[in-house]
KOLTORGU-145044 format. One record per residue: residue in three letters; residue number from 1; x negated, y negated, z of N, C-alpha, C in turn. Coordinates in steps of 0.05 Angstrom, whole numbers. Layout:
pagu, tikol, nX, nY, nZ, caX, caY, caZ, cX, cY, cZ
ala, NUM, X, Y, Z, X, Y, Z, X, Y, Z
...
END
This chain:
pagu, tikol, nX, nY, nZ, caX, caY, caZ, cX, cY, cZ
unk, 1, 796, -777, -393, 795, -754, -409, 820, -736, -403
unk, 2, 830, -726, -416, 861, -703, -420, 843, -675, -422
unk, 3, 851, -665, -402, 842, -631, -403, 869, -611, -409
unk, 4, 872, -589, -427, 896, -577, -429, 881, -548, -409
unk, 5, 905, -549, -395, 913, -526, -370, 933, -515, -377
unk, 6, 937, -483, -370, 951, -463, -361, 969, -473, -336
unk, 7, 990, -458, -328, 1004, -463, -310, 996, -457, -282
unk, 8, 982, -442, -276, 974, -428, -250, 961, -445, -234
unk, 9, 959, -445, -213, 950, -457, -190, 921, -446, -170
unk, 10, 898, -451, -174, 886, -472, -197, 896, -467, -220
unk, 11, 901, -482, -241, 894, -488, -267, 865, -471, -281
unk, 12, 876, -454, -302, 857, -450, -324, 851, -477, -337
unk, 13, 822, -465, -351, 830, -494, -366, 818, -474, -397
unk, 14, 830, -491, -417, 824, -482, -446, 802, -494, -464
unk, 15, 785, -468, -471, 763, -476, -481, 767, -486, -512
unk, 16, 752, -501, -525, 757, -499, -559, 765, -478, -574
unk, 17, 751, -458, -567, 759, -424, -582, 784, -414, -569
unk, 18, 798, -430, -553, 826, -425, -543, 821, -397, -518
unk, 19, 795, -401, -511, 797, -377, -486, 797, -385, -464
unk, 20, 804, -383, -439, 823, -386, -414, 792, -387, -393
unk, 21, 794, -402, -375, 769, -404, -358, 776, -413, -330
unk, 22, 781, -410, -307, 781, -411, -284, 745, -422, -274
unk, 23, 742, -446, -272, 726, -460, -262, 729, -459, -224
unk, 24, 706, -440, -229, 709, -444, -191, 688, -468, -181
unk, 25, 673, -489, -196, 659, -504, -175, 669, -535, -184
unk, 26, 694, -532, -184, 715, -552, -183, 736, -545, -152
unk, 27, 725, -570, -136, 729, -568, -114, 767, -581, -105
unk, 28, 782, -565, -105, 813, -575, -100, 815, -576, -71
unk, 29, 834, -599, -62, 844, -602, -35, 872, -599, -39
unk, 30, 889, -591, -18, 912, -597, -8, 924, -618, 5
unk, 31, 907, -630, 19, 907, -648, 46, 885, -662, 48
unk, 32, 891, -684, 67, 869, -709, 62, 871, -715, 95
unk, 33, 852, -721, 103, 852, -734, 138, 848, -747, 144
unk, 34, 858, -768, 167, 837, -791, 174, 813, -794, 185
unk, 35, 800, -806, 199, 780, -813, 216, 784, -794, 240
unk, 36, 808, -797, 246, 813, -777, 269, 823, -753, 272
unk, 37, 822, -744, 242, 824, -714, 239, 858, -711, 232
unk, 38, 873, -725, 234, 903, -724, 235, 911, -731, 200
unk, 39, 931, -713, 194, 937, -712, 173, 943, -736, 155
unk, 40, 940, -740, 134, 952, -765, 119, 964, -761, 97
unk, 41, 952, -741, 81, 976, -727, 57, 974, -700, 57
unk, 42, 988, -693, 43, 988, -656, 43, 1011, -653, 15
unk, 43, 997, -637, -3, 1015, -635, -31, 999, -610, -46
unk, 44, 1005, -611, -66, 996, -600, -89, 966, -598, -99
unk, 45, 954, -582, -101, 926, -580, -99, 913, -615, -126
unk, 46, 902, -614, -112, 889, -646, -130, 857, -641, -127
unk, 47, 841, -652, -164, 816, -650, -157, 806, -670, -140
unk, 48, 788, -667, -119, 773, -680, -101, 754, -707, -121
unk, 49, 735, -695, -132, 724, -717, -147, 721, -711, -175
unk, 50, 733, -723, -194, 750, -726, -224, 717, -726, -237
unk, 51, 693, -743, -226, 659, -744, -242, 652, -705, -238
unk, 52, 649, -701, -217, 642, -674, -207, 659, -653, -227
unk, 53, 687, -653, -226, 692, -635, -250, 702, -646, -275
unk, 54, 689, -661, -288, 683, -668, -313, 661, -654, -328
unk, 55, 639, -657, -301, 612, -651, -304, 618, -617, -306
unk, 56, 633, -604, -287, 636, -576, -286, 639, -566, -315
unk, 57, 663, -577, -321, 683, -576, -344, 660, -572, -366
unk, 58, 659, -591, -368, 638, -595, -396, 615, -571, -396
unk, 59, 603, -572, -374, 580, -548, -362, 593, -526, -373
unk, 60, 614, -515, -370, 625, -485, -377, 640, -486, -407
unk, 61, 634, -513, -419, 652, -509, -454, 676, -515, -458
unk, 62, 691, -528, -430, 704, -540, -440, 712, -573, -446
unk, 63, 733, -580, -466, 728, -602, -480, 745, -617, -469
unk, 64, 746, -650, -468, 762, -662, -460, 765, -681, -477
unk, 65, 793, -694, -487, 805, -704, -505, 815, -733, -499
unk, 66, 807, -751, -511, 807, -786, -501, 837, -786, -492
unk, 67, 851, -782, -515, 878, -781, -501, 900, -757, -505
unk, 68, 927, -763, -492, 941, -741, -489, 956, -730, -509
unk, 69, 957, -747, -534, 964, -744, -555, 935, -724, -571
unk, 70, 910, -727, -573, 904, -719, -584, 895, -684, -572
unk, 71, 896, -681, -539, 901, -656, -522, 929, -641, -536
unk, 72, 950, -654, -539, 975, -644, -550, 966, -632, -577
unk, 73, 948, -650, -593, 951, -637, -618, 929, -600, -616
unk, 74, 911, -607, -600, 892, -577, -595, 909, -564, -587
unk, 75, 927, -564, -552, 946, -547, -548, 964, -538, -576
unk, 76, 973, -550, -590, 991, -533, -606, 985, -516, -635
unk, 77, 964, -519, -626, 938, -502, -650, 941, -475, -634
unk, 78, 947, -473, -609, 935, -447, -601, 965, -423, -594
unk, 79, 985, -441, -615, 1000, -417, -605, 1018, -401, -587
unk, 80, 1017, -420, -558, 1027, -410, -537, 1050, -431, -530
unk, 81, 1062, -415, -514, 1086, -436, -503, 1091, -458, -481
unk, 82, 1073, -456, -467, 1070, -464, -444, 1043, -478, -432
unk, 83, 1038, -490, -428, 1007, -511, -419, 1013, -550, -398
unk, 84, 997, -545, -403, 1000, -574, -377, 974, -586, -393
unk, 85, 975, -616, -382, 949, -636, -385, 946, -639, -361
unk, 86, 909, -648, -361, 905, -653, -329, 891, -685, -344
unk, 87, 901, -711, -329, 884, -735, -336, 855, -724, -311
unk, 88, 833, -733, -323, 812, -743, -298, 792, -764, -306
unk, 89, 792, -785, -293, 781, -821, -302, 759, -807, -291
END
């Protein structure tokens, strides 16, 4: 599924009626550890589990779009200049 996002860090995400939503029980990491507690990646905030906020997503109204072509075509219904896709399998 293609989710269209705002730029910010977390990510808004865009509802059908084109209104802006900050989903707080979509759980982001920075960093990932091993067994022994010692670092293994560290980047850019990434969702933890892609089922969990699908389920969020959907729960709060917003829509997700098979593909990124058809996310492109909603984003440019709404007008604005600027947006991102988020894939989540």
């Amino acid at each position: 599924m293609w989710f269209v996002t705002n730029t910010t860090i977390p990510p808004k995400f865009y509802r059908p009626d084109t209104d802006l939503i900050l989903v707080t029980t979509i759980e982001w990491i920075t960093e990932q550890n091993d067994e022994s507690g010692n670092i293994v990646w560290r980047g850019s905030p990434t969702i933890k589990n892609n089922q969990q906020a699908i389920h969020a997503l959907y729960t709060v109204g917003v829509k997700g779009y098979r593909t990124k072509d058809d996310a492109k075509k909603f984003a440019k219904t709404m007008g604005i200049k600027t947006w991102k896709y988020l894939s989540l399998k």
